[in-house]
C-alpha positions in Angstrom: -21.9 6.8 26.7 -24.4 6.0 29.2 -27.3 6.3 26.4 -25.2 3.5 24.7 -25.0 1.8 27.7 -29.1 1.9 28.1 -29.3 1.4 24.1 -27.2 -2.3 24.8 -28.8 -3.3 27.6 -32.4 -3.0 25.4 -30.9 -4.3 22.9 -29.9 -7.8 24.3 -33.4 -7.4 26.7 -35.1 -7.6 23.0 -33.1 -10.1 21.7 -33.5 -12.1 24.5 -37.6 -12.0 24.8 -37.5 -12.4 20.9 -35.2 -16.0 21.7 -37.6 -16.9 24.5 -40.1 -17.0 22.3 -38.4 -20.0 20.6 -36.6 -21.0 23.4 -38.4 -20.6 26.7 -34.8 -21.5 28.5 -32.6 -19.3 26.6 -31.5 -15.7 27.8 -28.4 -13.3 28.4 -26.2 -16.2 30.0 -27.0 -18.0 26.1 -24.7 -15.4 24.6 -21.2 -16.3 23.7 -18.8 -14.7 25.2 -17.1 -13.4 22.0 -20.5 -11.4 21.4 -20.6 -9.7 24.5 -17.2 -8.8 24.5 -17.2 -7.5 20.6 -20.4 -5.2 22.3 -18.3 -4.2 25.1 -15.5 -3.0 23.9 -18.0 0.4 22.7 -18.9 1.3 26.1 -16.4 3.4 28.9 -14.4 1.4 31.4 -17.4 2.4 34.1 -19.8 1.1 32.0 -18.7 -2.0 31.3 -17.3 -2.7 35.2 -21.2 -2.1 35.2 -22.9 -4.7 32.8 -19.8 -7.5 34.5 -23.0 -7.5 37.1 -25.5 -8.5 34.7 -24.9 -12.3 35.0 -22.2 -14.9 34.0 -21.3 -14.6 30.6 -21.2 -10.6 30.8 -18.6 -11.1 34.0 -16.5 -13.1 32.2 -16.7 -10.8 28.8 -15.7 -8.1 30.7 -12.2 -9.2 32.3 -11.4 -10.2 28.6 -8.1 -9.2 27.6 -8.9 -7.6 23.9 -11.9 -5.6 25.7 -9.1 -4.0 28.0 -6.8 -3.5 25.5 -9.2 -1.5 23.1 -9.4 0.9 26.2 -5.1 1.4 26.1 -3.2 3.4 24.2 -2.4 1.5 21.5 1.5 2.5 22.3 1.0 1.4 26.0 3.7 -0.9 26.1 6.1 2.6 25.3 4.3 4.0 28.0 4.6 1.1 30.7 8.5 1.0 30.1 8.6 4.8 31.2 6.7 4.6 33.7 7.5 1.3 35.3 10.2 -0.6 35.8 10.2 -4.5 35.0 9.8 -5.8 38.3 6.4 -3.4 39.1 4.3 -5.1 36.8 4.0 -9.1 36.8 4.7 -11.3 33.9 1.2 -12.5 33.5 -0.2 -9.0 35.1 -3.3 -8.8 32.7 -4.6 -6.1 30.5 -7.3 -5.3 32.9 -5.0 -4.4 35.6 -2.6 -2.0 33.1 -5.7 -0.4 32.6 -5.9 0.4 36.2 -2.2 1.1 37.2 -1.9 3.6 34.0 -5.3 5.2 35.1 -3.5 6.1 38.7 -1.5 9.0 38.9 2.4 7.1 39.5 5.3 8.9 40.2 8.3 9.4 37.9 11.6 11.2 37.6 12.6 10.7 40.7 9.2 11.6 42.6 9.4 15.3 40.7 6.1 14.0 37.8 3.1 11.9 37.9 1.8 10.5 35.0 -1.5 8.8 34.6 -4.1 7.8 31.6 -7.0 10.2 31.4 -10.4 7.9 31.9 -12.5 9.4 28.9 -9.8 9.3 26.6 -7.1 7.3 27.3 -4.5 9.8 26.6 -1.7 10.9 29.0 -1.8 13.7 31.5 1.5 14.6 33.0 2.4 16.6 35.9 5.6 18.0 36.7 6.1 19.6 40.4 7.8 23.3 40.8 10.8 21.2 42.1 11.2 19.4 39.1 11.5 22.9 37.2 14.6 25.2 37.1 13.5 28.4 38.6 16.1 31.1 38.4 17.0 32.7 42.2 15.5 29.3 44.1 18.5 28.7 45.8 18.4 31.9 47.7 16.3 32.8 50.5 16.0 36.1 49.6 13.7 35.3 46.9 12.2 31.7 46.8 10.9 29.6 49.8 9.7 25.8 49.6 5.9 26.1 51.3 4.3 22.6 52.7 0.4 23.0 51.5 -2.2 20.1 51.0 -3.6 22.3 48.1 -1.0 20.2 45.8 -0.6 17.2 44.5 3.4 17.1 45.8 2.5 18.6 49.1 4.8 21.8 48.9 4.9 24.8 46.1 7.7 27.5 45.1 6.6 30.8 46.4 8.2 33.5 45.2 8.7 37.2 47.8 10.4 39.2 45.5 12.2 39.4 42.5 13.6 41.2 39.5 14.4 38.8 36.6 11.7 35.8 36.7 12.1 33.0 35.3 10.8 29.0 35.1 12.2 26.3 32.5 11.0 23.2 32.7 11.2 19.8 30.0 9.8 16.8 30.0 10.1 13.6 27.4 7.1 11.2 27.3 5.7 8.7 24.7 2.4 10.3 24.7 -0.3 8.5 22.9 -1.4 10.3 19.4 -3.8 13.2 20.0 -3.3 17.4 20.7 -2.4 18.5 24.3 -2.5 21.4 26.3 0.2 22.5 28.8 -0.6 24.8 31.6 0.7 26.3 34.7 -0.8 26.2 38.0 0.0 29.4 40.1 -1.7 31.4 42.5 -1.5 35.1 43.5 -1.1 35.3 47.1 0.2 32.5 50.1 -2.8 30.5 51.2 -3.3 29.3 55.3 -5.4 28.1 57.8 -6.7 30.6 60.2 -9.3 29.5 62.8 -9.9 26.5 60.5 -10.7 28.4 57.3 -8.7 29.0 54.5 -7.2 32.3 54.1 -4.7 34.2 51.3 -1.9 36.6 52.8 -1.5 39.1 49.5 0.9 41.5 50.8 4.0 40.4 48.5 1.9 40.5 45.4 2.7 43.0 43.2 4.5 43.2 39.3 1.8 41.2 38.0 0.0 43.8 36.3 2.6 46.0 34.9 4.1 43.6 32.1 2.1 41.1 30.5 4.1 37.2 31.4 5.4 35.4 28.4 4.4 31.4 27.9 6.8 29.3 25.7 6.3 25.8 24.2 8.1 24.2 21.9 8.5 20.4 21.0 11.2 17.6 19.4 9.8 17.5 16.1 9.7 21.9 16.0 6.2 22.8 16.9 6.1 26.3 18.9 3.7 28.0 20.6 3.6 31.3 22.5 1.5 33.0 25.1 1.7 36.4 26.8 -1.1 37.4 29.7 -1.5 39.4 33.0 -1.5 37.9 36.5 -4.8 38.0 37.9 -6.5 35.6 40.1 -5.8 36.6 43.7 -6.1 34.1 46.0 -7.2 31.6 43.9 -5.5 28.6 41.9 -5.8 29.8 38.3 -4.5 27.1 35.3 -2.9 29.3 32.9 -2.3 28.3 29.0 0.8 27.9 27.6 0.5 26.3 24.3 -0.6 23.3 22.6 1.2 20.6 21.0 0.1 17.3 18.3 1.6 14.4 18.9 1.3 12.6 15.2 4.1 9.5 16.0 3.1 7.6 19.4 6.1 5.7 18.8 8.5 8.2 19.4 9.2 10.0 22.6 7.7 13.5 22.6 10.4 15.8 24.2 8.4 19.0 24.9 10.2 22.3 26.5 8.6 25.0 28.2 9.0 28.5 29.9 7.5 31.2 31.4 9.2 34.7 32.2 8.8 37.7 33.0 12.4 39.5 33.1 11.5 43.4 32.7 14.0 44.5 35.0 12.5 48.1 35.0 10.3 46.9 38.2 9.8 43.7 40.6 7.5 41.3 41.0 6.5 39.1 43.9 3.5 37.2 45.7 3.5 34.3 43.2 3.2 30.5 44.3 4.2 28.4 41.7 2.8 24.6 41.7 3.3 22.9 39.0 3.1 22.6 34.6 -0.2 20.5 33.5 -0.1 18.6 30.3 -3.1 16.8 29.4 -5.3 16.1 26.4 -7.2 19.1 24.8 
């Protein structure tokens, strides 16, 4: 997009020594506003915050309400009304501003997901946090402990000592915008610290991982399945692991999409495992 960006801007710097030539006075202001906006509504949301700077008549083109609403989904009203309740958003809140609010991560579900519009193509993402999941065992000490870490977006993680039936459910319903998604989880081998100011990764309850591959489940509303089996790896290190992908065909319906991941061999235990959150967001 930003060779389209320099492309325009040559464009109207042509057209606009081709009018001098007729016109000494005439130049970029001269352009309806209509024009510039029909132009605009090509480039990305940076670009075009860009070009507002160029002079009057781009300004105004570019806090026009059709040039914003090219950049929604084009089932954003669905979308406000899950994410937002009617007293959030103004009455004469514009479409410039939606833009903005859906592009910021918001919290739904009771604080447990955030949702927000990804920039480049203004389909959902959706994140839904380990406590927003039903994890078999959580409840008891022996097993599961809630750990407070800045390394996530809901400032704490499951983290899992020891176990020997594991397993995560988790579902979410969202009126994602038309387009294929990938979910994934977010988990890390190991409990990260501080030490001395540095990060550091305590391993000594990981173990399991590699005996029996873990199985990845998907499935969706309208019967699309997916499944995924892989090793545990990535010690020490936040690894996003795939679990499927989904199409959403209908943007007008609610997308209810299921998922799993297990690992219920009872033959051994596993343990070590810190458990973030599930990523959906456009493939």
């Amino acid at each position: 997009m930003g060779s389209g960006l320099s492309s325009f801007l040559l464009m109207c710097s042509n057209s606009t020594s081709s009018v001098s030539s007729v016109s000494p006075e005439s130049n970029l202001g001269d352009l309806p506003e209509s024009v510039v906006g029909s132009v605009l509504v090509y480039l990305n949301p940076q670009e075009i915050c860009r070009v507002a700077s160029v002079n009057r008549a781009f300004r105004r083109a570019s806090t026009a309400e059709f040039v914003w609403e090219s950049k929604l989904p084009k089932n954003y009203e669905l979308v406000l009304s899950r994410v937002f309740d009617c007293n959030e958003l103004g009455l004469n809140c514009c479409k410039k501003d939606i833009y903005a609010r859906l592009c910021a991560p918001n919290s739904i579900d009771g604080g447990t997901k955030k949702v927000w519009l990804d920039r480049g193509t203004g389909k959902a993402c959706v994140l839904i946090s380990s406590n927003g999941l039903a994890i078999t065992g959580i409840d008891d000490r022996r097993y599961w402990s809630w750990i407070s870490t800045e390394e996530s977006r809901f400032r704490s993680v499951a983290y899992l000592q020891q176990i020997w039936w594991f397993e995560v459910d988790g579902e979410v319903e969202f009126p994602f915008p038309c387009g294929t998604y990938t979910l994934y989880f977010r988990l890390q081998l190991g409990r990260s610290g501080r030490r001395f100011g540095r990060r550091v990764c305590n391993s000594d309850h990981v173990h399991g991982w590699d005996i029996k591959p873990v199985k990845f489940q998907l499935s969706t509303s309208d019967g699309q399945k997916a499944i995924t089996q892989c090793y545990l790896t990535n010690l020490g290190k936040w690894h996003l692991y795939q679990a499927g992908d989904f199409v959403v065909e209908d943007s007008k319906v609610p997308m209810k999409v299921k998922f799993s991941m297990t690992q219920i061999d009872c033959t051994h235990t596993k343990g070590g495992l810190c458990l973030d959150s599930v990523l959906i967001r456009p493939k």
